[in-house]
C-alpha positions in Angstrom: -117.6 -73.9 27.5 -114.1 -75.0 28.3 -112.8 -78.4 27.6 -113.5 -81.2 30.3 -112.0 -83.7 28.9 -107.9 -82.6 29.4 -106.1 -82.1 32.5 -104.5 -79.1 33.1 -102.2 -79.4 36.0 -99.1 -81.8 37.0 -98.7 -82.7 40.2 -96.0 -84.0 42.7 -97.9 -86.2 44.7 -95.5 -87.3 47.4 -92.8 -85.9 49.5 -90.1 -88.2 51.1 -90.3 -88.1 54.4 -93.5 -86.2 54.8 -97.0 -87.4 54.9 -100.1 -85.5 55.2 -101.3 -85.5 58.8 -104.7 -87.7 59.3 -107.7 -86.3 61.1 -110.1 -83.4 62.1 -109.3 -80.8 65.2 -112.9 -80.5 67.4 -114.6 -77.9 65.8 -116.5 -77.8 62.6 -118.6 -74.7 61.8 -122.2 -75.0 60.8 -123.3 -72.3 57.8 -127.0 -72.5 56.8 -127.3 -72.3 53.3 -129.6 -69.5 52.2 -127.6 -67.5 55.2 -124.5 -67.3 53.1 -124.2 -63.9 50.8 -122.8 -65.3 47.2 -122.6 -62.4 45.6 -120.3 -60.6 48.2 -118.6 -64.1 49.0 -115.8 -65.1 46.7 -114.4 -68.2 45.3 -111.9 -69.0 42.6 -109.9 -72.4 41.6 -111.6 -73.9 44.5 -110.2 -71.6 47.3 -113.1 -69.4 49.2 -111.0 -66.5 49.9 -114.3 -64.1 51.8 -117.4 -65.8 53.1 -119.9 -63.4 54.2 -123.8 -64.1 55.6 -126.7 -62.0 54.9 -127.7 -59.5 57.5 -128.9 -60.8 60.9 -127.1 -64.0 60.2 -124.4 -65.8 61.9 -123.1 -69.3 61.7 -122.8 -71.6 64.4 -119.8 -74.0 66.1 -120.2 -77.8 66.6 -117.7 -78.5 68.7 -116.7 -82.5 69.7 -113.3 -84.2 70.1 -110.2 -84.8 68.0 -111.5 -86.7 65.6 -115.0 -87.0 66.2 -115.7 -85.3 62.5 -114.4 -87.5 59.7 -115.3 -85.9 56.1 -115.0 -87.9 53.1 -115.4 -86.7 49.3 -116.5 -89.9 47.1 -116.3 -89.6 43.3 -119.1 -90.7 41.3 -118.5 -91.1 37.2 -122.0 -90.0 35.2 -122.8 -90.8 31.7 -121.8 -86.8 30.6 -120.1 -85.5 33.8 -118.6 -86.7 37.0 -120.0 -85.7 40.6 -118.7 -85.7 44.2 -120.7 -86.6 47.0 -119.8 -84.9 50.3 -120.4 -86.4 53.6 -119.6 -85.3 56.8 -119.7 -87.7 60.0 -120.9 -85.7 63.3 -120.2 -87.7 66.6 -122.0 -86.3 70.1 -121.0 -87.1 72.9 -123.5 -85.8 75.2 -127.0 -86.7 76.3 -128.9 -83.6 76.5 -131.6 -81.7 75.7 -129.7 -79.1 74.0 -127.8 -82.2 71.9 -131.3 -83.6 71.0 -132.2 -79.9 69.9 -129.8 -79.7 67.6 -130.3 -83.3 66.0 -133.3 -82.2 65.6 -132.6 -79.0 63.9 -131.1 -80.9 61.2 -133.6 -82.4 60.1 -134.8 -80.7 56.9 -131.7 -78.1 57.6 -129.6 -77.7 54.3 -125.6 -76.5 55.6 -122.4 -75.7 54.5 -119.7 -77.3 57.2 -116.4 -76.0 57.3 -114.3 -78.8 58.8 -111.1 -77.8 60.8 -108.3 -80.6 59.6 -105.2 -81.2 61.3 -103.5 -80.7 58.1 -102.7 -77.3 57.4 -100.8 -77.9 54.3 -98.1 -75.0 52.8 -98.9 -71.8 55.3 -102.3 -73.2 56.4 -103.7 -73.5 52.5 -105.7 -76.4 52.9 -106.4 -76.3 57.1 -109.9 -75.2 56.6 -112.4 -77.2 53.8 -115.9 -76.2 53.4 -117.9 -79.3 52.4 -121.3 -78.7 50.2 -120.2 -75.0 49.2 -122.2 -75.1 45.6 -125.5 -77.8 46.9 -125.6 -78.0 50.6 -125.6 -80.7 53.1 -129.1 -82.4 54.4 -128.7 -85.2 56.9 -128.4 -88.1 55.9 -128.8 -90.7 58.3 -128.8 -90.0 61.9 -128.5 -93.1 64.5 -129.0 -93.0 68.3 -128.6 -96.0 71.1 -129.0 -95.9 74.7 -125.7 -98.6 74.2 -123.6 -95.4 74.0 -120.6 -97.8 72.6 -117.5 -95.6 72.6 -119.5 -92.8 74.2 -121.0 -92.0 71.2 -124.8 -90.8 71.7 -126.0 -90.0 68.4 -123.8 -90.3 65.1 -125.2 -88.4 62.5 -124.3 -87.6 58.7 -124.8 -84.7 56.6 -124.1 -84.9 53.3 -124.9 -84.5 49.2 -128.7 -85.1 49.1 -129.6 -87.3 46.2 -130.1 -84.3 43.5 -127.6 -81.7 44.3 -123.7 -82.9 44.5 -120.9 -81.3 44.4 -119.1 -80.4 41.3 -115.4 -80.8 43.2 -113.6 -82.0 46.1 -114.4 -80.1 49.3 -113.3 -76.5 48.9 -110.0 -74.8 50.6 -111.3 -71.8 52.5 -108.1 -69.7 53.0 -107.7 -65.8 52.7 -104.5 -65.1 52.2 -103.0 -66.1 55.4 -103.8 -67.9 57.9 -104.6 -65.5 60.4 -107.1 -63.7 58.0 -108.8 -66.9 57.9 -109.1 -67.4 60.9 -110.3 -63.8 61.6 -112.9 -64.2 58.6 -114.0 -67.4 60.2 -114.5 -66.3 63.9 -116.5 -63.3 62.8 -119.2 -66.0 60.9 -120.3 -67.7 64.6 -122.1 -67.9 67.5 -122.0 -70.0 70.5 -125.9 -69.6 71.1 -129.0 -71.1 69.6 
């Protein structure tokens, strides 16, 4: 077992005149779980280079506005080791049957999202994050009003369930370039239920 208790990595943490670009572009894409093929999938340094689902399996597209999906990665310090908890904020906009559907699929669900951020960082490294790669997302809390303040229907959250964080921030899903990740990630979904 390596040594968690040194750093291994300098960083320069700002650029003058540059800033990282806030916020999510409309589409997140929904991976269940067990559909997801570890062996043949591969990850290393916290980049997901190949995802690949079992047989018969495809992922599916939530698809919102600019915005709408807000992910945050909070740090929680154990006794022994540090965790993350992912969470991932879904907005609908829409009262429908098909919206209520997929609330309702949720419930008891366990996902990986792969969140598509404005920021793209150095060639597109960092556009795409997968949040709950290792443990999964369950949801969390899931509110709806008939107020429909902002237009928002029903705001839901998936995240870290109480037993099963994450061991790092949300992972980078990039394969080499950004084209081949997009291709890779096109080929995972479905627009159907």
């Amino acid at each position: 077992m390596g040594d968690c208790s040194r750093i291994t990595l300098g960083l320069v943490a700002a650029a003058c005149g540059k800033q990282a670009t806030g916020g999510t572009n409309p589409r997140v894409i929904l991976l269940n779980y067990a559909d997801i093929d570890r062996a043949l999938s591969a990850e290393a340094d916290g980049v997901i280079s190949s995802i690949v689902l079992k047989e018969d399996t495809l992922g599916y597209e939530f698809t919102s506005l600019d915005n709408a999906a807000v992910g945050t990665a909070t740090f929680n310090k154990g006794t022994y080791f540090g965790n993350f908890q992912h969470d991932l904020a879904l907005r609908v906009f829409t009262k429908s049957e098909d919206a209520k559907k997929f609330v309702n699929s949720l419930n008891g669900a366990r996902v990986v999202a792969i969140v598509e951020n404005k920021e793209g960082g150095a060639g597109g490294a960092v556009k795409y994050e997968a949040y709950g790669w290792d443990a999964g997302l369950e949801l969390n809390e899931g509110t709806g009003t008939t107020e429909i303040a902002d237009g928002v229907v029903y705001e839901l959250t998936i995240g870290s369930g109480e037993t099963s964080k994450e061991g790092t921030l949300p992972k980078s899903v990039f394969a080499a370039t950004l084209a081949a990740t997009e291709t890779m990630l096109a080929a995972l979904v479905t627009t159907g239920a």
